[in-house]
DRENBALUM-593416 format. One line per 2 residues: number of its first residue (from 1); their letters; for each residue y, x, z of N, C-alpha, C. Coordinates in nm, 4 decimals. Atoms other than C-alpha are relative to their C-alpha. Layout:
N
NUM) A) Y,X,Z,Y,X,Z,Y,X,Z; ...
This chain:
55
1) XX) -0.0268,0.1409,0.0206,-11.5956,-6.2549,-8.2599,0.1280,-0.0382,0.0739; -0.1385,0.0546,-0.0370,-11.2828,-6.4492,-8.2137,-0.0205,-0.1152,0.1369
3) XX) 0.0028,0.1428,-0.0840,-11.2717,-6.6816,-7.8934,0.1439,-0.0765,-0.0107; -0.0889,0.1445,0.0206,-11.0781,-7.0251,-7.9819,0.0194,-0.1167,0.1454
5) XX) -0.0364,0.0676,-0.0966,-10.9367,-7.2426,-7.7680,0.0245,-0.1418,-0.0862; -0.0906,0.1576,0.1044,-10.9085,-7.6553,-7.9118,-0.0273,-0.1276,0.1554
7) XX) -0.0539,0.0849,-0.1187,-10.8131,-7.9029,-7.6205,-0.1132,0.0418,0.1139; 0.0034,-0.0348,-0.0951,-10.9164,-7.7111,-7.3606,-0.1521,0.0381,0.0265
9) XX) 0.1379,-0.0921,0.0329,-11.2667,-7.6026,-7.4750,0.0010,0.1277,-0.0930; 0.0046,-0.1541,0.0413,-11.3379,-7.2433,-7.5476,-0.1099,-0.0138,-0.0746
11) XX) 0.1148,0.0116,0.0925,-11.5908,-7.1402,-7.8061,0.0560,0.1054,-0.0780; -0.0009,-0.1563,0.0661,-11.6172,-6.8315,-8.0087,-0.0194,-0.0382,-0.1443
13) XX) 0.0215,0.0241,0.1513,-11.5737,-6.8537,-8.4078,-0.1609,0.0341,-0.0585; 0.1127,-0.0563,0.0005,-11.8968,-6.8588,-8.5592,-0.0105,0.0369,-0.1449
15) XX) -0.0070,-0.0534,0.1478,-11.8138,-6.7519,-8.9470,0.1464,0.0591,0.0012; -0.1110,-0.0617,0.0734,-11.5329,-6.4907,-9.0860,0.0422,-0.0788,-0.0832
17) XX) -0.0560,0.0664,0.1439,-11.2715,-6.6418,-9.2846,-0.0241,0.0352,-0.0979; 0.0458,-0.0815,0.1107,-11.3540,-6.6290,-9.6550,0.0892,0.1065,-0.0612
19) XX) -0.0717,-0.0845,0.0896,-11.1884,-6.3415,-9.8263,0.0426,-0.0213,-0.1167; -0.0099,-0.0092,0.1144,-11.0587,-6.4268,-10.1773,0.0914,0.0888,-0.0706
21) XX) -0.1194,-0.1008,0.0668,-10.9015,-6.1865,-10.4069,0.1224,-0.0100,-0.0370; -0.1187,0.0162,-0.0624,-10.5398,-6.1860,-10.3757,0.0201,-0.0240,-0.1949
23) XX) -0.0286,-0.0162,0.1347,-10.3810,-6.3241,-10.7318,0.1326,0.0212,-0.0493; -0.1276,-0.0631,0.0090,-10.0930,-6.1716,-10.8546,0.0827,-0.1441,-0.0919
25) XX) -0.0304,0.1427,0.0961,-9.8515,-6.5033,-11.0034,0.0932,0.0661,-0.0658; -0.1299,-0.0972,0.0832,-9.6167,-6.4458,-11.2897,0.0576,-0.1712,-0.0692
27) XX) -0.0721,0.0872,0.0745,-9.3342,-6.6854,-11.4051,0.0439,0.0028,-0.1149; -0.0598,-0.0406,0.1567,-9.2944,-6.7449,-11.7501,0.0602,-0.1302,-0.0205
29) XX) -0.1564,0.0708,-0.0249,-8.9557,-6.8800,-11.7991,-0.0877,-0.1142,-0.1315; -0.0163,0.0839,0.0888,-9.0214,-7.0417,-12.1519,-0.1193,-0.1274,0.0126
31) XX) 0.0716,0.1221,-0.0021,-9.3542,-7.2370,-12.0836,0.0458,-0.1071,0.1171; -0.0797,0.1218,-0.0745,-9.1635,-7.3997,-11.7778,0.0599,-0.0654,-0.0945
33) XX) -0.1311,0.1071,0.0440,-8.8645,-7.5104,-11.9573,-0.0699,-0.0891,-0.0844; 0.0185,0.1246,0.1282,-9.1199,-7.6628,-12.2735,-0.0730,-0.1327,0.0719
35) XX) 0.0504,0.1089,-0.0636,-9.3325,-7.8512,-11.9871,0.0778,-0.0650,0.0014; -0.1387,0.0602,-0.0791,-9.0095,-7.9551,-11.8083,0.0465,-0.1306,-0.1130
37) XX) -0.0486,0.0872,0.0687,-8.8963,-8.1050,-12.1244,-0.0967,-0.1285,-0.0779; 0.1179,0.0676,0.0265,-9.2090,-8.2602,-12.2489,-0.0227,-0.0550,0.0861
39) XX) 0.0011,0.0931,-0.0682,-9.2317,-8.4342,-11.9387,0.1133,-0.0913,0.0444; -0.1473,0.1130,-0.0091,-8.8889,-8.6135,-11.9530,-0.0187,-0.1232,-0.0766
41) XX) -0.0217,0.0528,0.0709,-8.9133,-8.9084,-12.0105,0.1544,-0.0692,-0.0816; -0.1554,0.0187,0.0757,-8.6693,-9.0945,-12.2242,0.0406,-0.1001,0.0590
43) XX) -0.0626,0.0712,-0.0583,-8.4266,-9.3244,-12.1313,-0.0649,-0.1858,-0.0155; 0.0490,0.1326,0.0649,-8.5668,-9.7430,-12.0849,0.0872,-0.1174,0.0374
45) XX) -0.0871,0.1016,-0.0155,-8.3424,-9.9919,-12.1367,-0.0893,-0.1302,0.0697; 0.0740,0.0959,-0.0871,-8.4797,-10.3078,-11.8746,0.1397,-0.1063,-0.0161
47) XX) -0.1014,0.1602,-0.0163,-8.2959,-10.6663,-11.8963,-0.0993,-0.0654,0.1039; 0.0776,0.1135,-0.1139,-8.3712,-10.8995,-11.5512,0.1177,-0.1208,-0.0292
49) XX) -0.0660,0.1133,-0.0437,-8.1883,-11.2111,-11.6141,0.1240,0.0216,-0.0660; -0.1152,-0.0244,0.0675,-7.9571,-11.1041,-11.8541,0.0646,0.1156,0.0010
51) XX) -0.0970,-0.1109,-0.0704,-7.8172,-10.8168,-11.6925,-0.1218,0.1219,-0.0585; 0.0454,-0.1244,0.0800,-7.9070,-10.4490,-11.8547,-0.0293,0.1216,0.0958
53) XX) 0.0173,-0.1380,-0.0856,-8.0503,-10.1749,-11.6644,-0.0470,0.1289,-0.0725; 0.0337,-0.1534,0.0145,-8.1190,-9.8069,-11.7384,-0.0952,0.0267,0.0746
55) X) 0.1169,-0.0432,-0.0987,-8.4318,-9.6223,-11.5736,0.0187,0.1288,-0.0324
């Protein structure tokens, strides 16, 4: 067992961290870029008082 230290009390771990199986990640170029673009939105033209804004 592990002894811990947390503001100045000692105490011994009383469970193993869980183990989970390690997952291998893989980037796939093209489903980024179609999210990426599918979440753009489009441009919104806003008027306050006359005056024209972009967002």
């Amino acid at each position: 067992m592990t002894k811990l230290l947390y503001r100045g009390h000692a105490y011994t771990q009383s469970t193993a961290g869980n183990q989970k199986p390690l997952v291998q990640l893989t980037y796939r170029r093209h489903t980024y870029q179609t999210r990426q673009a599918e979440a753009h939105a489009p441009q919104v033209q806003l008027t306050y008082r006359g005056v024209r804004y972009s967002r």
